[in-house]
C-alpha positions as CSV (number, residue, x, y, z in Angstrom):
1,X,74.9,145.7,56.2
2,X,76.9,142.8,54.5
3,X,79.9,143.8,52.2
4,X,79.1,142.0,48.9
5,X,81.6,138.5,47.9
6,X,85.1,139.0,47.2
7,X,86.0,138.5,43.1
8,X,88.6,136.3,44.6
9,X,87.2,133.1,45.1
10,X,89.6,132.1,48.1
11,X,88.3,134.5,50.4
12,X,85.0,133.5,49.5
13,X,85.0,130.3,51.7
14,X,86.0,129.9,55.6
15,X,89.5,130.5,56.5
16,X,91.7,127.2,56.5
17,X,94.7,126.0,58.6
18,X,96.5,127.6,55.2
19,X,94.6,130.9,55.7
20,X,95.8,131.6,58.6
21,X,99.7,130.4,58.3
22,X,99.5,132.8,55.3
23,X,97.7,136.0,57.3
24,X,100.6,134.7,59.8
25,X,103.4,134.9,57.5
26,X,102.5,138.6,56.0
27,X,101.3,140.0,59.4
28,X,104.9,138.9,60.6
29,X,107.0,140.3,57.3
30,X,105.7,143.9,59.7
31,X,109.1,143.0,61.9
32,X,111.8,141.9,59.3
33,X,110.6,145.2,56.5
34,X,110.1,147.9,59.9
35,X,113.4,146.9,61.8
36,X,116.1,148.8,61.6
37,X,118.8,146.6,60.8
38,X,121.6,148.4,62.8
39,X,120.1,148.4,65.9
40,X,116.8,146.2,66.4
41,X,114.7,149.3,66.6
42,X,110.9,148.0,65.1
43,X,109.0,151.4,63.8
44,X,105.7,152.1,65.6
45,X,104.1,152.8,63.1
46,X,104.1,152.7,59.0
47,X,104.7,156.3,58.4
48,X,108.3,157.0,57.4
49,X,109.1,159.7,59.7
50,X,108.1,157.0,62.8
51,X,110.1,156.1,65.9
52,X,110.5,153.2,67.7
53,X,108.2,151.1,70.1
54,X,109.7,149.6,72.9
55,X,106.3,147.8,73.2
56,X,106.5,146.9,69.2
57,X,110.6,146.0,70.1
58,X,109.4,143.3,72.7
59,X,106.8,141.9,70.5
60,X,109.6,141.1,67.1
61,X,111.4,139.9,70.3
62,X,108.5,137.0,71.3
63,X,107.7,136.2,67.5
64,X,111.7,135.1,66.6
65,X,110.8,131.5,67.6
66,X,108.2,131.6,65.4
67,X,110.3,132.9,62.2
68,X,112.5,129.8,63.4
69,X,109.8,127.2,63.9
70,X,107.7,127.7,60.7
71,X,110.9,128.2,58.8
72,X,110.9,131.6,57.7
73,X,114.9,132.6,59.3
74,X,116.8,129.6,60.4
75,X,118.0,129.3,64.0
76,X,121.3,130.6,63.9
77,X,120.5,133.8,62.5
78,X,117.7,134.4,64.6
79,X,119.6,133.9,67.8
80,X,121.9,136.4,66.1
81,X,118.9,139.4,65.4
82,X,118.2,138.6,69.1
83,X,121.6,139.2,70.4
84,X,122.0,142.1,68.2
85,X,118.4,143.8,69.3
86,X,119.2,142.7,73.0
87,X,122.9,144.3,72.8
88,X,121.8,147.0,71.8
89,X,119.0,147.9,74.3
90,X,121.6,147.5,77.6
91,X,124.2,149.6,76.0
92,X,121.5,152.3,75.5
93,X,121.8,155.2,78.1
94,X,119.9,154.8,81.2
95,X,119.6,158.0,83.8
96,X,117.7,160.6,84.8
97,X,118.6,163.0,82.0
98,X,115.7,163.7,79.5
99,X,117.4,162.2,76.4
100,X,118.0,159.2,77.3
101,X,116.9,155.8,76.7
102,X,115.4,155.2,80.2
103,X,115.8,155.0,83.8
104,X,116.4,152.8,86.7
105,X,116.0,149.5,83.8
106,X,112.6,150.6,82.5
107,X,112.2,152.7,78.4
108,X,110.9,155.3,77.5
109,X,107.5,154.8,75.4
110,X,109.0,156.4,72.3
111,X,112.7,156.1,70.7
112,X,114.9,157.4,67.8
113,X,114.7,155.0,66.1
114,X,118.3,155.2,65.0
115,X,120.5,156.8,68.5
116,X,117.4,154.7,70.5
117,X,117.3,157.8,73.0
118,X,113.7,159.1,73.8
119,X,111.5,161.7,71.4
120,X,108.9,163.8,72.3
121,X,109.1,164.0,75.9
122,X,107.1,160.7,76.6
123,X,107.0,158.9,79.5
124,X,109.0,156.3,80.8
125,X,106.7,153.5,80.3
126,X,106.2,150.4,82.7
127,X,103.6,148.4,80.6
128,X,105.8,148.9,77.4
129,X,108.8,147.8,79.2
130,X,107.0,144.9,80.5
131,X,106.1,143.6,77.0
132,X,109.9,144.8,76.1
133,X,110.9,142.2,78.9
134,X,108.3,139.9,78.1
135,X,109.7,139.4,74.8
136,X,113.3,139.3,75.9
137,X,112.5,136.4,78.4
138,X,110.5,134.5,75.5
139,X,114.3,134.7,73.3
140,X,116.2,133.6,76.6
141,X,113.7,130.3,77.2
142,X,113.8,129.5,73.5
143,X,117.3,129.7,72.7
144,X,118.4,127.4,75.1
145,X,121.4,125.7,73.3
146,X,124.9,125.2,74.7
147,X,126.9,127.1,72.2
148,X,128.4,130.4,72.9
149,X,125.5,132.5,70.9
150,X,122.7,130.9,72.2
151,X,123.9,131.4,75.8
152,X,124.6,135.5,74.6
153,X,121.1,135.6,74.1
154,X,120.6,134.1,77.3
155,X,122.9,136.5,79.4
156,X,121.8,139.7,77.4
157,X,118.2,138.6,77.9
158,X,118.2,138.3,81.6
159,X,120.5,141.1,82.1
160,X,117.9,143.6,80.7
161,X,114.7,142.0,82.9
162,X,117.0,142.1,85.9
163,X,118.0,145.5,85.8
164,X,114.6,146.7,86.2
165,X,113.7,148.3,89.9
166,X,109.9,147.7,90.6
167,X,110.1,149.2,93.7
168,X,110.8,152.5,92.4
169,X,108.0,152.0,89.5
170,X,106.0,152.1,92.9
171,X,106.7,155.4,93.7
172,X,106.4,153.9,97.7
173,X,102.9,152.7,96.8
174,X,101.8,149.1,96.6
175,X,100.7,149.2,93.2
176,X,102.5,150.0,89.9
177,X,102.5,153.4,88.2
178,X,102.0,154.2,84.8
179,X,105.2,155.8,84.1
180,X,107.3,158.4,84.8
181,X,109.0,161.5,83.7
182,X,112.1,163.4,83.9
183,X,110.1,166.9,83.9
184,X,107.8,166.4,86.3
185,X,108.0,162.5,88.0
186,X,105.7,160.3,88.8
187,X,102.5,159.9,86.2
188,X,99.5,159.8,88.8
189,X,97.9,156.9,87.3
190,X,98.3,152.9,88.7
191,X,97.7,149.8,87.4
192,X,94.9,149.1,89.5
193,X,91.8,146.7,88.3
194,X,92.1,143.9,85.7
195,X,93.5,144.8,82.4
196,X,97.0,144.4,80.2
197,X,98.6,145.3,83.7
198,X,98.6,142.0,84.7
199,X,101.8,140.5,82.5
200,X,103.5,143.3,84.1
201,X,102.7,142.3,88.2
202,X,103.7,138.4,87.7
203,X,106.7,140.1,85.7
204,X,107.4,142.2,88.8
205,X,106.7,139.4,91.0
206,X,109.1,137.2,89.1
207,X,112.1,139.2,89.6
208,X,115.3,137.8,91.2
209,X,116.4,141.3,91.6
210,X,114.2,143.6,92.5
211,X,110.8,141.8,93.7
212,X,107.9,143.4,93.9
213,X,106.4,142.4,97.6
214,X,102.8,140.3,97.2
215,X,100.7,142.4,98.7
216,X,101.4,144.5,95.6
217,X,99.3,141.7,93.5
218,X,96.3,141.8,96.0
219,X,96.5,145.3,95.5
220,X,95.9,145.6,91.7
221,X,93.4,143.0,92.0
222,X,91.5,144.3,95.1
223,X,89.1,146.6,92.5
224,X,88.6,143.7,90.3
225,X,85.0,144.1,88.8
226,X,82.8,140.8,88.8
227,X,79.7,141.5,86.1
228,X,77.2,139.7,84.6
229,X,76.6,140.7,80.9
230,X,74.4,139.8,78.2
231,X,73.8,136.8,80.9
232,X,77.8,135.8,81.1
233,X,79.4,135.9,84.3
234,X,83.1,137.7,83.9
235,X,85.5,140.3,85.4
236,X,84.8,143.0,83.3
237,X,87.4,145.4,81.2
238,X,85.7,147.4,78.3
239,X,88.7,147.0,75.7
240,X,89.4,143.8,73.9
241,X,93.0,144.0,74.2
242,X,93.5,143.9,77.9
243,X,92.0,140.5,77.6
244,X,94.8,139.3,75.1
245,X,97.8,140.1,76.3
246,X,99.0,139.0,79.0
247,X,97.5,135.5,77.3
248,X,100.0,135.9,74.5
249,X,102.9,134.5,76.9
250,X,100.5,132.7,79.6
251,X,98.7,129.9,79.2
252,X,96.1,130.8,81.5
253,X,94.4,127.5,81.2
254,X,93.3,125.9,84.3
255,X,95.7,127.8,86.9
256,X,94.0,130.4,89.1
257,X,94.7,133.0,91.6
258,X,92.6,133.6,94.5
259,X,90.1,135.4,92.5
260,X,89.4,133.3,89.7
261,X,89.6,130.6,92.9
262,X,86.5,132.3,94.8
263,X,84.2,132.7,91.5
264,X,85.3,128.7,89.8
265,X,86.5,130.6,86.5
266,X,90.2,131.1,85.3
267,X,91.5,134.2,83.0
268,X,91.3,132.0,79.7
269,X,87.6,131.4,80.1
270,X,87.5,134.9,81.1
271,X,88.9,135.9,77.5
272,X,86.6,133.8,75.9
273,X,83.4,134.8,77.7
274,X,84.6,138.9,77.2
275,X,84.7,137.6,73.2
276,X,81.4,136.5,73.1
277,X,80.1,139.8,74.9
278,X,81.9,141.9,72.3
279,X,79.7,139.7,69.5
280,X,76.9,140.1,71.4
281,X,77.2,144.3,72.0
282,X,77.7,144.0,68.2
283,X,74.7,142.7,67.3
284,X,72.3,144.0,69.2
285,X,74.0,147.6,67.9
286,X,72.4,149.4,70.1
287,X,73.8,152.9,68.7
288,X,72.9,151.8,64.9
289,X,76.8,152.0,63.8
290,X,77.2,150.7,60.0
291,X,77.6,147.0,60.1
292,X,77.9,145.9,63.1
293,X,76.6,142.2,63.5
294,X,77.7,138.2,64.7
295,X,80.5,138.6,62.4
296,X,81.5,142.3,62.7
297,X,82.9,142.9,66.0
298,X,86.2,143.9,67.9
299,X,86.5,146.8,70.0
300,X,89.9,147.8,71.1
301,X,92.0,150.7,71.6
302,X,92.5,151.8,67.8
303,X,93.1,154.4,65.7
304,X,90.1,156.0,64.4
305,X,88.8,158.6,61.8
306,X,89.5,161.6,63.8
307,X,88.2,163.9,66.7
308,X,85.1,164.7,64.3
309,X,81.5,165.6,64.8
310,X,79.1,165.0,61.9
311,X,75.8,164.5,61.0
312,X,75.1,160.5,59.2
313,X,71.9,159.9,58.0
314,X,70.5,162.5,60.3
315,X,72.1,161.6,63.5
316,X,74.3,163.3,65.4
317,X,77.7,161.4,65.3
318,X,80.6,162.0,67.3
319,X,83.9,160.2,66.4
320,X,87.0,159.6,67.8
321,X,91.1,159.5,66.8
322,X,93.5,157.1,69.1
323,X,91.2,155.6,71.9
324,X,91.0,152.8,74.3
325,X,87.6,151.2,72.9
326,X,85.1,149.3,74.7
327,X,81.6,147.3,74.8
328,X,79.4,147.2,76.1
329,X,80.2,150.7,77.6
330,X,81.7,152.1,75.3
331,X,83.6,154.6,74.2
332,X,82.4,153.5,70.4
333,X,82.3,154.9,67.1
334,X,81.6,152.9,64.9
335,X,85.3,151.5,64.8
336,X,86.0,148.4,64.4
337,X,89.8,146.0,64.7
338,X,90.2,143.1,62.7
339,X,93.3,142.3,64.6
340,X,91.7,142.3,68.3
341,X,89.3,139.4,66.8
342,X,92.6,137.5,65.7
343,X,94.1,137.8,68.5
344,X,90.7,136.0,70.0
345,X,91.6,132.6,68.1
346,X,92.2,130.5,70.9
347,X,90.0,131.5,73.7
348,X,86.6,131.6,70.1
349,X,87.5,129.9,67.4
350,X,84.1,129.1,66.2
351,X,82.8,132.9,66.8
352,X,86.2,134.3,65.7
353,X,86.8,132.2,62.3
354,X,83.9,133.3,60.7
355,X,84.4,137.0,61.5
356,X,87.9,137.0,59.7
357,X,85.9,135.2,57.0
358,X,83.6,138.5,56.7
359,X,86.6,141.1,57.3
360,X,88.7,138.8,54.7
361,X,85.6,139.8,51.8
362,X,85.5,143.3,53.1
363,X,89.0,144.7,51.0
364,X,90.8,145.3,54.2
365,X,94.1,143.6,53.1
366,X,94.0,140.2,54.5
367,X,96.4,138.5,51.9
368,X,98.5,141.7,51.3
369,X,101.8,143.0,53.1
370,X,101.9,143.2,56.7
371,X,97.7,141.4,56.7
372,X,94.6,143.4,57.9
373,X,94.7,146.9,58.1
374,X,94.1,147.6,62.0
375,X,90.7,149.2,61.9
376,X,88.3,150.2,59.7
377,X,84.7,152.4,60.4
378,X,81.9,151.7,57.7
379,X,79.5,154.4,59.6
380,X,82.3,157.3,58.4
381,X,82.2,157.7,54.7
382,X,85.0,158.7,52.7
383,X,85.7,159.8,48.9
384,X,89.4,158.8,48.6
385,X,89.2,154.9,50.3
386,X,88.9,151.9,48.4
387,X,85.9,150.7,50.4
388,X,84.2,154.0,50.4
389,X,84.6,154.4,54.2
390,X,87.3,155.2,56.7
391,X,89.9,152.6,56.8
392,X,93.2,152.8,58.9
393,X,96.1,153.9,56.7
394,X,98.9,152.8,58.9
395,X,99.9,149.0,60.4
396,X,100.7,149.3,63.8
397,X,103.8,147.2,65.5
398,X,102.0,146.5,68.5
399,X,98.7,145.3,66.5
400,X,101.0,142.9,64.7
401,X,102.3,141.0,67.5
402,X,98.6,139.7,69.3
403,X,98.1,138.5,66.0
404,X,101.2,136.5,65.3
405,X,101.9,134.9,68.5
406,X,97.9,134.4,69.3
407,X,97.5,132.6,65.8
408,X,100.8,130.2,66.6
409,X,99.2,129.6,70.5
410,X,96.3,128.9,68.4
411,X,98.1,126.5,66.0
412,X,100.5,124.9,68.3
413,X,100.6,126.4,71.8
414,X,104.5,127.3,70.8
415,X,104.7,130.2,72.9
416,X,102.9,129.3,76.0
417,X,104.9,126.3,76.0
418,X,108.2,128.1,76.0
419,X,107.5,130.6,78.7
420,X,106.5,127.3,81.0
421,X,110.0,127.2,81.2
422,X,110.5,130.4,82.0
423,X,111.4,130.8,85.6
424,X,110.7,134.3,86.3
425,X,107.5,133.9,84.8
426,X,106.9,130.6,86.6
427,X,108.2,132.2,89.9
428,X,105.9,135.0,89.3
429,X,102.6,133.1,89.0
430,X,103.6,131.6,92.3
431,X,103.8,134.5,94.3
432,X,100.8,135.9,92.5
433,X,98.8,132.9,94.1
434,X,98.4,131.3,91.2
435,X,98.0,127.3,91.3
436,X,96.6,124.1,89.3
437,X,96.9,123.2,85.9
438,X,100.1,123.3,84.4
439,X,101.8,125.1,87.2
């Protein structure tokens, strides 16, 4: 089922080079209006009453040079909203108490967004660290002037990535943990099989501090799942997302590690063959959802209607609130991300173009503040929506990010290109295994 035309005839023809600086520019305003100009917190979430993300933190961090490259802040005050941000994330508490910020270098998921200690008891996050440092590294390769702030950014930058331990994020395993808390330690889930957790071993890897040994790569790799699906050849992960980003700071083009090495493929072609499979589980629909198709497809971890059971046109639907999505294995619901087909530009252009040219007619906010909402569901009706169907009343600062810095890789390769010059991340590839290409 196709959405009729748009009144507005701009979105009624494929998105330009235009189109997408603009969706670029309003997805990015997300980090300048949901910052907390004290302290560099970024809100998780648009609801008032939010905290902060660390995750959502690192990703403002990684999208400055592009505020400074398509001349939206100029480079002097963007070194100093980095400095300020960075400043304030070492001088936050770190210890073992359960109100801190977080603990032997790594943050808690979840902060005030105006003290920065943690809320809600969550866990000490590795993966949301990772994109924390991620992002702080991407300020500390950009800004690499001679005067006294750029080199600030510099110092502060590196001091927060080196501080981490990655030995005790092992818990005296090989591979990473999920987390840890206060209350009760360790959480007993690893980063183990190919997803997101992959920025975070070459981060690991990379350190000049604290190392991670690389045996601990081999490990998170050794349950790697080679499939073949709808007749592509890929290591499989169900979610969009784990196939984007890592990419978002790694230009995965043409360098391999033994893996990709023993089956000829590299984690770029990877991406691209995991978009197509997420088109093709879409239109071959094989659980009926409301208009799924070639040019309705993206299935991520999301928000979603709710933890509901009802009855659609005389089936039996079960749906689903904050879940890691998947095809072709599901979980599904019907819910689908405009922002995890985005953040598909470079790997699909010609599959992914004309999808945002559908979402763009469909009245999910394309040209308004902060771009597409972050998931919609057409198979759950509603009475109070716009579209007359479930529609995502939040933006997300972690769904903001992928699409920023994926639509600039897209445009001009900014940030891969600065993170070559990154030397933990270059040092980290290494003692992954990775080689060829650029490396």
């Amino acid at each position: 089922m196709m959405e009729s035309l748009s009144t507005d005839p701009d979105l009624n023809r494929m998105p330009t080079d235009q189109d997408l600086a603009r969706l670029q520019f309003t997805t990015l305003l997300y980090y300048l209006h949901c910052t907390n100009p004290d302290n560099g917190l970024v809100r998780d979430k648009t609801q008032s009453d939010a905290p902060a993300s660390i995750a959502a933190v690192g990703m403002a961090l990684a999208t400055v040079p592009v505020l400074v490259e398509r001349g939206i802040i100029i480079r002097k005050f963007a070194a100093k909203i980095a400095r300020r941000r960075l400043r304030f994330l070492l001088e936050c508490p770190q210890g073992p108490e359960p109100d801190a910020s977080g603990y032997k270098g790594f943050f808690y998921h979840f902060l005030d967004i105006e003290t920065g200690r943690r809320v809600w008891e969550c866990e000490l996050s590795t993966i949301d660290s990772a994109f924390l440092f991620a992002g702080a590294l991407t300020v500390a390769a950009y800004f690499d002037g001679d005067d006294a702030e750029e080199a600030e950014v510099r110092n502060l930058a590196n001091a927060l990535y080196e501080r981490a331990d990655w030995n005790w994020a092992c818990d005296h395993g090989l591979t990473l943990t999920h987390g840890w808390r206060p209350e009760n330690g360790f959480i007993p889930y690893r980063w183990r099989g190919y997803d997101e957790g992959l920025l975070l071993y070459i981060l690991g890897l990379g350190s000049p501090t604290h190392p991670l040994p690389p045996e601990s790569y081999a490990a998170y790799t050794e349950s790697y799942e080679w499939r073949n699906l709808y007749g592509r050849e890929l290591l499989y992960s169900g979610p969009l997302f784990t196939h984007q980003l890592s990419h978002m700071w790694i230009d995965f083009r043409g360098i391999r590690d033994e893996f990709m090495r023993e089956h000829n493929s590299d984690y770029f072609r990877n991406s691209r063959h995991a978009a197509y499979v997420q088109q093709q589980y879409a239109i071959r629909n094989p659980n009926n959802f409301v208009g799924y198709g070639a040019h309705c497809w993206g299935f991520t971890a999301s928000d979603g209607p709710g933890w509901i059971k009802r009855t659609v046109d005389g089936v039996d639907r079960e749906f689903f609130d904050y879940i890691a999505r998947g095809a072709p294995f599901g979980p599904d619901d019907g819910t689908v991300s405009p922002w995890v087909v985005i953040a598909s530009l470079p790997f699909a252009p010609e599959i992914v173009i004309p999808t945002v040219w559908n979402f763009a007619r469909m009245n999910l906010g394309m040209t308004r503040l902060y771009g597409f909402k972050p998931s919609f569901n057409q198979t759950y009706a509603t009475e109070n929506s716009e579209t007359g169907w479930w529609v995502s009343p939040c933006h997300f600062g972690i769904d903001q990010g992928p699409v920023v810095l994926m639509i600039e890789n897209y445009r001009s390769g900014l940030l891969w290109n600065i993170m070559r010059r990154c030397e933990p991340m270059v040092v980290g590839l290494r003692r992954a295994g990775f080689s060829g290409g650029w490396l």
